[in-house]
C-alpha positions, 0 to 999 in steps of 0.5 A: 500500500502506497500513502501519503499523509498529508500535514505531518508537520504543519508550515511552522515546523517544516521552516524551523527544521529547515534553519535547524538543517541548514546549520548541520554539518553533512557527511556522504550519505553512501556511508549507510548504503548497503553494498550494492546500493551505495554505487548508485547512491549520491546524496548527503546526510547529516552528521552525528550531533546534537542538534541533528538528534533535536531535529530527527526526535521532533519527527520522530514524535510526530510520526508516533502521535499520528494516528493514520501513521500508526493504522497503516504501519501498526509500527513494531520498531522503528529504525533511527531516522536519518536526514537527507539532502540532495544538491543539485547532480545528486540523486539515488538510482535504482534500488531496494531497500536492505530486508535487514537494518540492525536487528530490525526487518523493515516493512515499510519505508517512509520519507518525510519531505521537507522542502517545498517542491517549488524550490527545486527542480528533479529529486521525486522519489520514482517507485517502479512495478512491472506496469508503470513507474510513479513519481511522488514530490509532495507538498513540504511535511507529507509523509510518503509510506510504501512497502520496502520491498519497492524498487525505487529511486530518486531522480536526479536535482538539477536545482535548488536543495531537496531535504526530506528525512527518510526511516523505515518500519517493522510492523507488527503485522509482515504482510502488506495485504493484512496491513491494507485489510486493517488499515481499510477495517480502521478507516471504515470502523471510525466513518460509522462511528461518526455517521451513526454511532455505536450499533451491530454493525459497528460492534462486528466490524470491530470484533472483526479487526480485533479477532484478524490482529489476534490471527496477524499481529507479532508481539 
């Protein structure tokens, strides 16, 4: 399942995460790439320090207070996030994301985009299937979550500064199927709620998305 939550962070926060970026040092972004992947990878990241840290935490709590977030990843642990920035000729070409970081499977990656798009030129984040490839350069403070299990890319910049945070999740439900099944369950559970209340209906579909994470859910 492909989705974008729109307005993880709102103007003011997305502007104050980027002077916070701004006064970073960035080390090459190859140094975290797995073997085959860091040959086509050509972007930087921030390094180590504590102000980074200030930064990448504010993220990290946004993403642990969303509720869409926490509905369509249903996160078992979540890998350090990291900050990355693309000038212009960088890019990273195809690949997929390692199965395995640390001691963590990941499931689903993510990108917070950081940077309004009309200020650069390139740099979406191209997903590739056997049918098409799609392009994702949303508005600054859209999170974007897809499978890792995606071959993907992020084309190059060829103006201005790209700055998004990147991170991936391990689920506690591994599939994707079951994920989307629950994930639909959540949305269709909280639309009757607002539209008629509690009832029988509202009672079975949420014995029933119980009874499935009993079946699905790793603990």
């Amino acid at each position: 399942m492909f989705l974008a939550i729109d307005g993880l962070l709102d103007a003011a926060t997305v502007g104050a995460l980027r002077d916070e970026a701004a006064g970073l040092a960035f080390e090459d972004g190859a140094n975290t790439a797995g073997r085959f992947a860091r040959e086509v990878k050509a972007n930087d990241q921030a390094a180590p320090s504590d102000a980074r840290d200030a930064v990448l935490a504010l993220v990290a709590r946004a993403l642990q207070g969303n509720a869409l977030f926490a509905s369509a990843a249903r996160p078992r642990a979540m890998t350090p996030l990291i900050l990355s920035r693309y000038r212009s000729g960088q890019t990273y070409g195809l690949h997929v994301d390692d199965a395995l970081m640390g001691d963590l499977r990941t499931d689903i990656s993510f990108t917070l985009f950081l940077s309004d798009p009309k200020t650069y030129d390139g740099g979406a984040l191209i997903l590739e299937d056997s049918l098409e490839a799609r392009a994702v350069k949303p508005a600054a403070g859209t999170v974007f979550l897809y499978p890792s299990t995606t071959l993907h890319r992020v084309e190059p910049v060829t103006r201005g500064e790209r700055l998004a945070v990147v991170g991936w999740v391990q689920s506690r439900i591994r599939q994707a199927d079951q994920r989307e099944i629950l994930f639909d369950l959540d949305r269709s559970i909280a639309e009757l709620h607002a539209s008629a209340g509690k009832s029988a209906l509202f009672d079975c579909l949420c014995k029933t998305r119980s009874n499935l994470l009993r079946m699905w859910a790793e603990v």
